[in-house]
TORDOGU-580984 format. One record per residue: x, y, z of N, C-alpha, C in turn; residue number from 1. Coordinates in pm, 1 decimal. Layout:
N
[rec [X Y Z] [X Y Z] [X Y Z] NUM]
...
This chain:
196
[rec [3840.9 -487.5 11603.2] [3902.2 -543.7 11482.9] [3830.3 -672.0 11438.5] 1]
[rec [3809.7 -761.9 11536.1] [3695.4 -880.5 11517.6] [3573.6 -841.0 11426.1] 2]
[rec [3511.4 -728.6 11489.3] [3390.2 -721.1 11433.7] [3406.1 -650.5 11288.7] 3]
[rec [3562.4 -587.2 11244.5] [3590.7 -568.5 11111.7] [3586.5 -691.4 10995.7] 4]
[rec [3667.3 -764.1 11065.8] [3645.2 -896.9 10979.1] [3559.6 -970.0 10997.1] 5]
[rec [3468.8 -992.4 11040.7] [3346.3 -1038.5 11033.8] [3226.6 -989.8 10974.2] 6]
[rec [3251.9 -871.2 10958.1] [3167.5 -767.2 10863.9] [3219.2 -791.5 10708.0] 7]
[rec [3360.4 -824.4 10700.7] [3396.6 -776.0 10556.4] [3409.6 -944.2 10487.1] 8]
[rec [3404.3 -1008.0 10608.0] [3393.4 -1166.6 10556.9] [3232.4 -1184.4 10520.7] 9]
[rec [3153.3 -1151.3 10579.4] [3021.3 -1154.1 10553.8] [2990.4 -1043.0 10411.4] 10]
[rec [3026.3 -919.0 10377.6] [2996.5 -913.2 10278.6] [3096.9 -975.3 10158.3] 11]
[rec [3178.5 -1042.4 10188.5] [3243.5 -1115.9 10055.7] [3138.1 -1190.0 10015.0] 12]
[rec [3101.4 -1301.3 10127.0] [3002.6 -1425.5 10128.9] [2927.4 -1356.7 10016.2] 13]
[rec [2801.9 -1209.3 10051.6] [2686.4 -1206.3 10037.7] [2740.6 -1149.8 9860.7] 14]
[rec [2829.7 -1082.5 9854.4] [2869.6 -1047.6 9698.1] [2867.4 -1185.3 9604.5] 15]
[rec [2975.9 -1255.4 9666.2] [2994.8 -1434.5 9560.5] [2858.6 -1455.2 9556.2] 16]
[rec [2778.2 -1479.9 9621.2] [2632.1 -1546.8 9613.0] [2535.0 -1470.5 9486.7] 17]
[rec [2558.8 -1332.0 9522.7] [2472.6 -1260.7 9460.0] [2553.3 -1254.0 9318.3] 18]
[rec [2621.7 -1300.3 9250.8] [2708.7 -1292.2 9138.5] [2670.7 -1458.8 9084.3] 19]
[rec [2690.0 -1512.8 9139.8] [2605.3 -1678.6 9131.9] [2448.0 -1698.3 9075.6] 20]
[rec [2355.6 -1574.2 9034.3] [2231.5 -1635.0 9047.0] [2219.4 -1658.7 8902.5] 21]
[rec [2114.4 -1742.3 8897.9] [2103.9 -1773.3 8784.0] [1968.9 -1687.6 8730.8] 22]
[rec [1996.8 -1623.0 8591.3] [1919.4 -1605.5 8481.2] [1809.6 -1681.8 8504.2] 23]
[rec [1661.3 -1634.8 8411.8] [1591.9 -1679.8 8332.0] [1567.3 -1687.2 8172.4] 24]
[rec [1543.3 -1827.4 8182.4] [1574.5 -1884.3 8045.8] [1436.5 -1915.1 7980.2] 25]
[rec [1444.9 -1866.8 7826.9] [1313.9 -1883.5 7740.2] [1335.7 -1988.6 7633.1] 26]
[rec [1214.2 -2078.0 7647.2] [1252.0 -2166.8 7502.7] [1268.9 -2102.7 7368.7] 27]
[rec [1344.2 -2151.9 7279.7] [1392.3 -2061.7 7146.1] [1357.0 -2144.6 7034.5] 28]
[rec [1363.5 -2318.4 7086.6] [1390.8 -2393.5 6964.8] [1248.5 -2515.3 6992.2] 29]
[rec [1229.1 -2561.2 6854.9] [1087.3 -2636.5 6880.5] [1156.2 -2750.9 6836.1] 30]
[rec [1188.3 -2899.6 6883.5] [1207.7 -3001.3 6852.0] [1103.3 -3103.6 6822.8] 31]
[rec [1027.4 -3098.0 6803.3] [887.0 -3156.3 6754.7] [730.4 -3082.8 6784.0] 32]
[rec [645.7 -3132.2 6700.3] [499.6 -3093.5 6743.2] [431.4 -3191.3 6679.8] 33]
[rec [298.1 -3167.8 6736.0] [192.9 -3232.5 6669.8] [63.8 -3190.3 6726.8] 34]
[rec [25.2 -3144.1 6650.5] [-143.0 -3048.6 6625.7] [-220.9 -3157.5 6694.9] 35]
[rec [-290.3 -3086.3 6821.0] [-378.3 -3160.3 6830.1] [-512.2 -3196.8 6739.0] 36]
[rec [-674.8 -3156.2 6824.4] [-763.2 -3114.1 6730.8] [-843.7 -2973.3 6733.9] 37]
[rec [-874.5 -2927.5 6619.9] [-972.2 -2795.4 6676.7] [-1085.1 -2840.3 6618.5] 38]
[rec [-1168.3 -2785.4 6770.8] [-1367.8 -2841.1 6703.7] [-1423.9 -2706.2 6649.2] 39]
[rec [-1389.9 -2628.8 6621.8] [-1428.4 -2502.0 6579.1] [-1461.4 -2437.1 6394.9] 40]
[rec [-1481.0 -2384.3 6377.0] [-1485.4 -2314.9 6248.2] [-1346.4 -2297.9 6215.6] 41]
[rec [-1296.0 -2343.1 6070.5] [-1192.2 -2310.6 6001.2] [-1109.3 -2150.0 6055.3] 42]
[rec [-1220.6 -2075.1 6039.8] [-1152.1 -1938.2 6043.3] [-1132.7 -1915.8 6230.2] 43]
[rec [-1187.6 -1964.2 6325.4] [-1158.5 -1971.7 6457.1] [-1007.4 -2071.3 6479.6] 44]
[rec [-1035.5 -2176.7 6418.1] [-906.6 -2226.7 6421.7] [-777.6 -2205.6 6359.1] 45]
[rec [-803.1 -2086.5 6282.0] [-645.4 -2059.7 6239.5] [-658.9 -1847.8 6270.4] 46]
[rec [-816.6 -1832.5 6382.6] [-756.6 -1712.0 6394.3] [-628.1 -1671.0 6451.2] 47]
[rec [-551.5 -1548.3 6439.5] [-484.3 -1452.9 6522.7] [-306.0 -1585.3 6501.5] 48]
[rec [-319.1 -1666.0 6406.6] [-212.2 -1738.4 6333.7] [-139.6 -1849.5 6455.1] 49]
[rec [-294.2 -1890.5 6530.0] [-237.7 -1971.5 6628.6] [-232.4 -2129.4 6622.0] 50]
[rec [-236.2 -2147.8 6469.3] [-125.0 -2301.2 6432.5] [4.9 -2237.5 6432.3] 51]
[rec [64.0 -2174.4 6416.8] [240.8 -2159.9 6353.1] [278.1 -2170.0 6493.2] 52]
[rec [398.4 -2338.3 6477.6] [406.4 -2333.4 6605.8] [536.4 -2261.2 6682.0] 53]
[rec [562.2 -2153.3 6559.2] [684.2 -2089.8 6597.4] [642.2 -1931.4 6709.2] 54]
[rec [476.5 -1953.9 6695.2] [522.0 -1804.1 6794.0] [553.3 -1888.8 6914.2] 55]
[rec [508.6 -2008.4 6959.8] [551.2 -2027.3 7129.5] [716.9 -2000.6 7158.8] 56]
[rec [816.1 -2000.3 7070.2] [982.2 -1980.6 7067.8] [985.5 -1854.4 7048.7] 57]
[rec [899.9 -1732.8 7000.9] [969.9 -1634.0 6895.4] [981.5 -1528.4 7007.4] 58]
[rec [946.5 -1537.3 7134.5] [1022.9 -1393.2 7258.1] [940.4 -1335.7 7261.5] 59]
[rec [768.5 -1331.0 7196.4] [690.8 -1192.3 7166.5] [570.4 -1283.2 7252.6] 60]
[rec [513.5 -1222.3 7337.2] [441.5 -1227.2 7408.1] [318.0 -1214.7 7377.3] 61]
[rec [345.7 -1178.4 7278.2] [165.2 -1111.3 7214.7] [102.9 -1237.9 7127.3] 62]
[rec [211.7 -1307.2 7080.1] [155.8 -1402.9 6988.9] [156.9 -1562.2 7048.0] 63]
[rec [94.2 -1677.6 6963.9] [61.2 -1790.8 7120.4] [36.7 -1879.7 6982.4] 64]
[rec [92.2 -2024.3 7036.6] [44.2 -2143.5 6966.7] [-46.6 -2222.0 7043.7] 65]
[rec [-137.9 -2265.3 7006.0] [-239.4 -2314.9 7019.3] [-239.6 -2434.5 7003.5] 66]
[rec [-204.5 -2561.3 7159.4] [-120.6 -2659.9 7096.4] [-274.3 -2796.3 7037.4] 67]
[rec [-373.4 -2751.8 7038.9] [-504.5 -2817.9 6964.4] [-556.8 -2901.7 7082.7] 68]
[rec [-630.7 -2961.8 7085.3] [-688.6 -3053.1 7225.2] [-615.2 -3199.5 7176.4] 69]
[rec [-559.5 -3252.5 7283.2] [-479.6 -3329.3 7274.5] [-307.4 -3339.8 7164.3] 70]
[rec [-305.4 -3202.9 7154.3] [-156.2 -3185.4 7109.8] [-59.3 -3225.6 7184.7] 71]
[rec [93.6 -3159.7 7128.7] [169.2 -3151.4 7189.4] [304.8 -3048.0 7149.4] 72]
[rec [396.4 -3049.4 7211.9] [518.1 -2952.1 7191.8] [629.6 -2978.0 7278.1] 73]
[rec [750.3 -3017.1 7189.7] [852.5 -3028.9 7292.3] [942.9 -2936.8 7214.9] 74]
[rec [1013.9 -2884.1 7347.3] [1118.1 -2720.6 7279.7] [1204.8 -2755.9 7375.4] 75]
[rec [1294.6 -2663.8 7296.9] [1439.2 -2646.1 7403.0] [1498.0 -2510.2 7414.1] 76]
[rec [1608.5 -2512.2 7511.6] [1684.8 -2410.9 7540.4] [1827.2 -2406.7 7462.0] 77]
[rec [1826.0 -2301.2 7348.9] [2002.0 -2312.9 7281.8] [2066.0 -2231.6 7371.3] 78]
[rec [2022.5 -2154.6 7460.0] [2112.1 -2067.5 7556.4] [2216.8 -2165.2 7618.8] 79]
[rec [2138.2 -2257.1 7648.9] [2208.8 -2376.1 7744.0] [2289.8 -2464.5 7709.6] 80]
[rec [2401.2 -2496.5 7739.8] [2480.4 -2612.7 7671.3] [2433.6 -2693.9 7775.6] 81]
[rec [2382.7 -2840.1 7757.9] [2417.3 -2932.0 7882.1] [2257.0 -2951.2 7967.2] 82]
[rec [2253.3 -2998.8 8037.2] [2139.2 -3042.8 8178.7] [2131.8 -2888.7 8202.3] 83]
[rec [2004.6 -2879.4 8163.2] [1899.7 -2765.7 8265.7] [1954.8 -2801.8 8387.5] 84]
[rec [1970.2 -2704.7 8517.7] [1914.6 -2774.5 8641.3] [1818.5 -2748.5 8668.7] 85]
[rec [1760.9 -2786.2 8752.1] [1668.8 -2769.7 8843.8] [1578.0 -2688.6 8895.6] 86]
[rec [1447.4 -2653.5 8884.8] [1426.7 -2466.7 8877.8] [1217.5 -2513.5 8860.2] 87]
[rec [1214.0 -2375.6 8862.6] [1014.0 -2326.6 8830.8] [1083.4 -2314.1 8667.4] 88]
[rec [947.6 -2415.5 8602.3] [906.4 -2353.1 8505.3] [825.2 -2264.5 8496.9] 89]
[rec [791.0 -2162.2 8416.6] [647.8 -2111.3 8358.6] [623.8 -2090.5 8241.2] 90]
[rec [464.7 -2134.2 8191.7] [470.2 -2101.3 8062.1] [318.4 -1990.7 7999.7] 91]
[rec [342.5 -1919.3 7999.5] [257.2 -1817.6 7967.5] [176.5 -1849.4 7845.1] 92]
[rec [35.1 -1852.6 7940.6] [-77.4 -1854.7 7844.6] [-143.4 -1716.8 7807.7] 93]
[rec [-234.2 -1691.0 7712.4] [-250.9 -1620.9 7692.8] [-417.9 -1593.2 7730.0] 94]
[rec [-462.7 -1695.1 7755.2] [-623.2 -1697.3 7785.5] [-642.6 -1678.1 7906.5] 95]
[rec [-604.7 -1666.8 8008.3] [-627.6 -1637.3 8136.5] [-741.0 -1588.6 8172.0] 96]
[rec [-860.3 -1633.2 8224.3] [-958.8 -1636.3 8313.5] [-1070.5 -1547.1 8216.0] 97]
[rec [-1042.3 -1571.7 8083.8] [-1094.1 -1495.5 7948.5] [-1217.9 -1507.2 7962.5] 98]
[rec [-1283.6 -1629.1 8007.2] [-1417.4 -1629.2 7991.8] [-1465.1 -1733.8 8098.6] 99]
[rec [-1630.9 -1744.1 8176.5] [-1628.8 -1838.8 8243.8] [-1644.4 -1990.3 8190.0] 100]
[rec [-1582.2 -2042.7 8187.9] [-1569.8 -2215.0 8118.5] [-1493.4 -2226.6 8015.7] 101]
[rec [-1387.6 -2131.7 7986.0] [-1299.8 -2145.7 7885.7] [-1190.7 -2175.3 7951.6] 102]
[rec [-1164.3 -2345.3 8005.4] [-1047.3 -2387.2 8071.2] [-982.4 -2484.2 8021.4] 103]
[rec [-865.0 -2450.1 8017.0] [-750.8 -2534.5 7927.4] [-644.3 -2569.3 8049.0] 104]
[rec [-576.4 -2704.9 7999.9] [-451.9 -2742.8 8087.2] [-363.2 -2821.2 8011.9] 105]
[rec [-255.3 -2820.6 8035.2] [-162.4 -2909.2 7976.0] [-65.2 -2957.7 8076.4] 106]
[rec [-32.1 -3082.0 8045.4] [80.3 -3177.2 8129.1] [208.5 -3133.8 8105.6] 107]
[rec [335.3 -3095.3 8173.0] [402.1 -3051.7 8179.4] [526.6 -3174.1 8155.4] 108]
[rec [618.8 -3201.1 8045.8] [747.7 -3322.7 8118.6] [852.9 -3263.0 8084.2] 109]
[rec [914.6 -3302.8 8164.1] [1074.7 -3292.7 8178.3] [1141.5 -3388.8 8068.4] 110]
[rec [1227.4 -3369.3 7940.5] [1307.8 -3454.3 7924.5] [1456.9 -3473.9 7901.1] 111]
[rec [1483.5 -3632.6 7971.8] [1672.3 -3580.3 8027.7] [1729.0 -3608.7 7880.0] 112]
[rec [1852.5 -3603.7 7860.1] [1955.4 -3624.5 7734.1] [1887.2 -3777.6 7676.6] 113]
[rec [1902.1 -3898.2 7745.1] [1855.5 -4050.9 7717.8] [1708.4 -4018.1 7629.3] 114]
[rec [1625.0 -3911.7 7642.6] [1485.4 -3889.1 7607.1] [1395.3 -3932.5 7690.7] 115]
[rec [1424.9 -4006.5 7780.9] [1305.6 -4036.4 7936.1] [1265.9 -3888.3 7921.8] 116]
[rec [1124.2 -3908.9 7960.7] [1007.3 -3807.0 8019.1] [962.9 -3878.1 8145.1] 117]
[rec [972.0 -3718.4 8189.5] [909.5 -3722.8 8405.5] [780.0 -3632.6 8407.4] 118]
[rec [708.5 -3689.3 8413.4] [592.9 -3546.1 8425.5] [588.3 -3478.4 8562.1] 119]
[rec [617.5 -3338.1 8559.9] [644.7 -3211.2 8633.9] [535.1 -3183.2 8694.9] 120]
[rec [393.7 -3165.9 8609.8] [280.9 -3156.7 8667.3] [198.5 -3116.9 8557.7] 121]
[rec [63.1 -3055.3 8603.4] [14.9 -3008.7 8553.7] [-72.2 -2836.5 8553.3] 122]
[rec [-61.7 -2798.4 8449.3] [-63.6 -2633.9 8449.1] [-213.1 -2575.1 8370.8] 123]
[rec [-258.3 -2515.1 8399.5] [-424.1 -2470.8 8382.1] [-377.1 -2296.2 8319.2] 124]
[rec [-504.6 -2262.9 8305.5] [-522.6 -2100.4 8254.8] [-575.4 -2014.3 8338.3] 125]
[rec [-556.5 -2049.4 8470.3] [-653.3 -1993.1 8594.0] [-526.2 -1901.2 8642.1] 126]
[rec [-564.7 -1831.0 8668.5] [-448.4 -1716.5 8724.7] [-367.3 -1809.0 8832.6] 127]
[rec [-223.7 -1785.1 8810.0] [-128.4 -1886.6 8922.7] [-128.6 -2006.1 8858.3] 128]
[rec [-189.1 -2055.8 8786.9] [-185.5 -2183.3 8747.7] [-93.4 -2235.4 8644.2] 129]
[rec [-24.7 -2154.3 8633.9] [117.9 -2147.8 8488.1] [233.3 -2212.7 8515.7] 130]
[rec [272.5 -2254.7 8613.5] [386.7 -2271.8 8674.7] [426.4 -2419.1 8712.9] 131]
[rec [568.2 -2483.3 8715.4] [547.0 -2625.0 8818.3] [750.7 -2611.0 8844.1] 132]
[rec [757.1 -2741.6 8881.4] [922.5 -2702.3 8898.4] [1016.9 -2835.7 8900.5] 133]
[rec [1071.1 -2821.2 8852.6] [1168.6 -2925.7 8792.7] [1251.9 -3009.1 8935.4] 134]
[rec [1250.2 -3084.8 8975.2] [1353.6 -3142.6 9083.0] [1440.6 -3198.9 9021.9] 135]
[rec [1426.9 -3246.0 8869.9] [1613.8 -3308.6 8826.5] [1642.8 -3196.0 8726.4] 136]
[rec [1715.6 -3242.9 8711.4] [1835.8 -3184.0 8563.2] [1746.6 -3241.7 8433.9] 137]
[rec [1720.8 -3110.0 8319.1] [1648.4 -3192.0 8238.7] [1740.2 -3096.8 8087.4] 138]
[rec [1678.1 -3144.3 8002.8] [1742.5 -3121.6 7843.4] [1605.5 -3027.0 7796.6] 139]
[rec [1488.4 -3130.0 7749.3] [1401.6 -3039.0 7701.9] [1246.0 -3028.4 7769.9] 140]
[rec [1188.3 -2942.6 7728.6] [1015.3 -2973.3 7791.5] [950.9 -3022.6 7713.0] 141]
[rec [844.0 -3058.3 7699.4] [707.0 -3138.7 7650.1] [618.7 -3079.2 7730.1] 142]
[rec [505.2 -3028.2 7639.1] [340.2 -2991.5 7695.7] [289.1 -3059.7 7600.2] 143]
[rec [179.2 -3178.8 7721.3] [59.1 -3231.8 7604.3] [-63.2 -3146.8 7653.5] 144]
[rec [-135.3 -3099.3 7562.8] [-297.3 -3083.4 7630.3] [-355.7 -3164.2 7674.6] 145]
[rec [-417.3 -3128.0 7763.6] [-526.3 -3234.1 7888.3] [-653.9 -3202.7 7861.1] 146]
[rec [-650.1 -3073.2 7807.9] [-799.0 -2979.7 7861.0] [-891.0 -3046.7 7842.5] 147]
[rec [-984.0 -3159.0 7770.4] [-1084.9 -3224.1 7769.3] [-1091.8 -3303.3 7889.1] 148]
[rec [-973.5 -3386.9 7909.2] [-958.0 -3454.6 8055.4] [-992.6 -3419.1 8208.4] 149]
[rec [-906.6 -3287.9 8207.8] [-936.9 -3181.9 8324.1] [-1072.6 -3129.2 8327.0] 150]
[rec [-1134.8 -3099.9 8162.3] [-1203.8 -2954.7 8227.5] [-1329.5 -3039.1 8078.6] 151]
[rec [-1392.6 -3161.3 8121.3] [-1497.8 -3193.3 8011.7] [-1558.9 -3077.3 7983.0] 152]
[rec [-1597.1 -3036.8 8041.1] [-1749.3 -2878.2 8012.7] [-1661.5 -2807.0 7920.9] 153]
[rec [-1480.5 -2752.5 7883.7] [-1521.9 -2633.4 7888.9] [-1561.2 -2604.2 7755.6] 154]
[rec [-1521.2 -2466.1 7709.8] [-1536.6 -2411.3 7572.8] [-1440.7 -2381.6 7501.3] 155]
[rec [-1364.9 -2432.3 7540.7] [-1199.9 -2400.8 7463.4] [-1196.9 -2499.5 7341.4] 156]
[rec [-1195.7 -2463.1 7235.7] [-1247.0 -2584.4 7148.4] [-1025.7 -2587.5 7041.5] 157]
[rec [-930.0 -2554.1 7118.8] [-804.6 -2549.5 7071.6] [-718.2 -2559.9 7143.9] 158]
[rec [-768.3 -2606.4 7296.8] [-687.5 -2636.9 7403.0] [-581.7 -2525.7 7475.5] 159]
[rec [-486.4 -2575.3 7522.9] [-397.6 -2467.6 7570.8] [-300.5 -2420.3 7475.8] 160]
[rec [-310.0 -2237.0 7540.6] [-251.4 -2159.2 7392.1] [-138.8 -2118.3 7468.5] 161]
[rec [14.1 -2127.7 7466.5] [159.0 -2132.6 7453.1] [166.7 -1972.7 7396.7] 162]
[rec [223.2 -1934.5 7460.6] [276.8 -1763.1 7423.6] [456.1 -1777.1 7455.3] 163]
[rec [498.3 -1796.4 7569.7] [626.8 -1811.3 7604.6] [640.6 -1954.4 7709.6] 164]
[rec [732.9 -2024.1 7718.1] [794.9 -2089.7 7834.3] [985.5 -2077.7 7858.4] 165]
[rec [913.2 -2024.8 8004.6] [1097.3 -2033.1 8067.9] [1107.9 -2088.4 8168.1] 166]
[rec [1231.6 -2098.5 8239.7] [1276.2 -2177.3 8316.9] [1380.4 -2095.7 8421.2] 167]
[rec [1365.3 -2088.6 8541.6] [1448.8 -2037.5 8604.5] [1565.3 -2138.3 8715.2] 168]
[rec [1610.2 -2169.6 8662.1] [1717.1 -2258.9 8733.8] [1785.0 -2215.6 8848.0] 169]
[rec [1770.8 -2295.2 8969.3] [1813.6 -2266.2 9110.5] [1958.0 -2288.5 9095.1] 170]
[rec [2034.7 -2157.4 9112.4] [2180.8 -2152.2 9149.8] [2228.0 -2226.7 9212.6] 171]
[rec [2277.1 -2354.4 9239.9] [2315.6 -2432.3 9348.1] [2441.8 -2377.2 9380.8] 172]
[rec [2531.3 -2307.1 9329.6] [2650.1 -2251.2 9410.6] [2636.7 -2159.6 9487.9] 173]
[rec [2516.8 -2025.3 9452.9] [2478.9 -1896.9 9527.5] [2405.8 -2001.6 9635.6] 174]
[rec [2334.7 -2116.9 9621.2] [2237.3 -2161.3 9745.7] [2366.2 -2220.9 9796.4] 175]
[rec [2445.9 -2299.8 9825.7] [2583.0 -2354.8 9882.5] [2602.4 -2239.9 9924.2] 176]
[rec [2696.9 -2132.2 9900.6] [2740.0 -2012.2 9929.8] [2650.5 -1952.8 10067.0] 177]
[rec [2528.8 -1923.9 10031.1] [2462.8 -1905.6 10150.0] [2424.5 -1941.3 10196.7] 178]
[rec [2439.7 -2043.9 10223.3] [2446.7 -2132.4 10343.8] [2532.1 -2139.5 10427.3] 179]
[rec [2657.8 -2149.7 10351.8] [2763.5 -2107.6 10429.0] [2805.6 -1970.1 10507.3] 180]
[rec [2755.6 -1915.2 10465.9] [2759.3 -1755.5 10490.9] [2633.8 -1741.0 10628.7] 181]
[rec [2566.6 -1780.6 10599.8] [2450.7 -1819.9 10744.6] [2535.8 -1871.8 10851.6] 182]
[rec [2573.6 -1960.9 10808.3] [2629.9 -2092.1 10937.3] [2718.8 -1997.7 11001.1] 183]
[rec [2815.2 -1965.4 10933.1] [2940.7 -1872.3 10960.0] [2879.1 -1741.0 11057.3] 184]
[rec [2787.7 -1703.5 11048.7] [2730.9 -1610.1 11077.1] [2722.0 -1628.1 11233.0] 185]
[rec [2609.1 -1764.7 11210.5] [2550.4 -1827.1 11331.3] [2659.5 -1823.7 11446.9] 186]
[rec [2826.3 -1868.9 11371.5] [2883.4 -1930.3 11448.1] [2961.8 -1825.6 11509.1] 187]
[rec [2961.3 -1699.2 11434.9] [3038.2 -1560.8 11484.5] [2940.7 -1503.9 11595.5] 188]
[rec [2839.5 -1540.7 11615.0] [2762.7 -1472.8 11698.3] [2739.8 -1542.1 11809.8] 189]
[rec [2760.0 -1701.0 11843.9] [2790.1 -1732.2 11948.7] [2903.6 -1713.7 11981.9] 190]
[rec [2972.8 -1697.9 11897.2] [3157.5 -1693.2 11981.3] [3124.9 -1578.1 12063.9] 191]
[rec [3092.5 -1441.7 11952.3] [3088.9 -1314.1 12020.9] [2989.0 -1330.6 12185.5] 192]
[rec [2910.1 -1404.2 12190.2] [2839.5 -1446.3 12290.4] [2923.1 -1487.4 12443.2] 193]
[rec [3000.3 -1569.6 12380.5] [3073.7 -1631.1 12459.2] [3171.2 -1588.9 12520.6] 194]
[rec [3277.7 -1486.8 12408.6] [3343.0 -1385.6 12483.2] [3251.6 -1274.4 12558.1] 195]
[rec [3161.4 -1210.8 12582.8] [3122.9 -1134.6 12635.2] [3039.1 -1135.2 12787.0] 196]
């Protein structure tokens, strides 16, 4: 009978947790920009419509803003009422390892409700290199381009190109939850130890 309820207490645990996780979240809304520069030909710099800085919000993957060398972009989440928590960003570029010396990066910040910016890190076009992760509670993001900074040589003459950014926020109740559900675990299995 012990080992009934200890079975059916353990899958309660593992159900609540798994009902706890959190979504991933895509930016929707652009709260400012500003074009960096493009060193290129007119018609290179407005190919494939990568000033409009609405494809980086618009969900379509196919299309990318191009935030110029030394731009910028700060967006938000309307899904969200309130403080982001805590979580991996990523933001999908679209140039990925396109050519050799065509390397772009942009600085990643966090910003809380007050408008303080934390910089998160920094994110490149190199495969894996998309990603960083939030340790506070934040409101919106900011990407500035770096790419001249990072990468003098390359050939990217429009910096880093923005297709999507989301955010996956760490459940802190499913992570509480299982934790507890571990410990509990731990602690049913020495008892059972102990009686035996």
């Amino acid at each position: 009978m012990t080992a009934l309820k200890t079975l059916l207490a353990s899958a309660a645990l593992v159900a609540s947790a798994a009902g706890a996780n959190a979504a991933t979240y895509f930016a929707d809304t652009i709260e400012d920009v500003s074009y960096g520069e493009c060193t290129s030909t007119v018609r290179a710099c407005t190919d494939e419509d990568r000033q409009n800085s609405a494809n980086a919000v618009d969900g379509d993957s196919s299309t990318f803003y191009a935030l110029g060398l030394g731009g910028s972009l700060l967006v938000s989440f309307s899904q969200i009422v309130g403080d982001i928590m805590p979580g991996a960003i990523s933001v999908f570029e679209v140039t990925f390892n396109r050519m050799v010396g065509h390397d772009e990066a942009a600085d990643v910040f966090a910003v809380d409700g007050d408008g303080n910016e934390s910089l998160l890190g920094r994110i490149t076009n190199a495969v894996g290199g998309n990603s960083v992760v939030a340790n506070m509670p934040f409101r919106q993001l900011r990407l500035v381009d770096v790419t001249k900074s990072e990468f003098p040589n390359t050939t990217s003459f429009d910096g880093y190109d923005v297709a999507q950014i989301s955010v996956a926020p760490v459940p802190l109740p499913a992570a509480g939850l299982m934790l507890l559900g571990g410990l509990g675990g731990l602690a049913a299995l020495r008892r059972r130890k102990k009686v035996a």
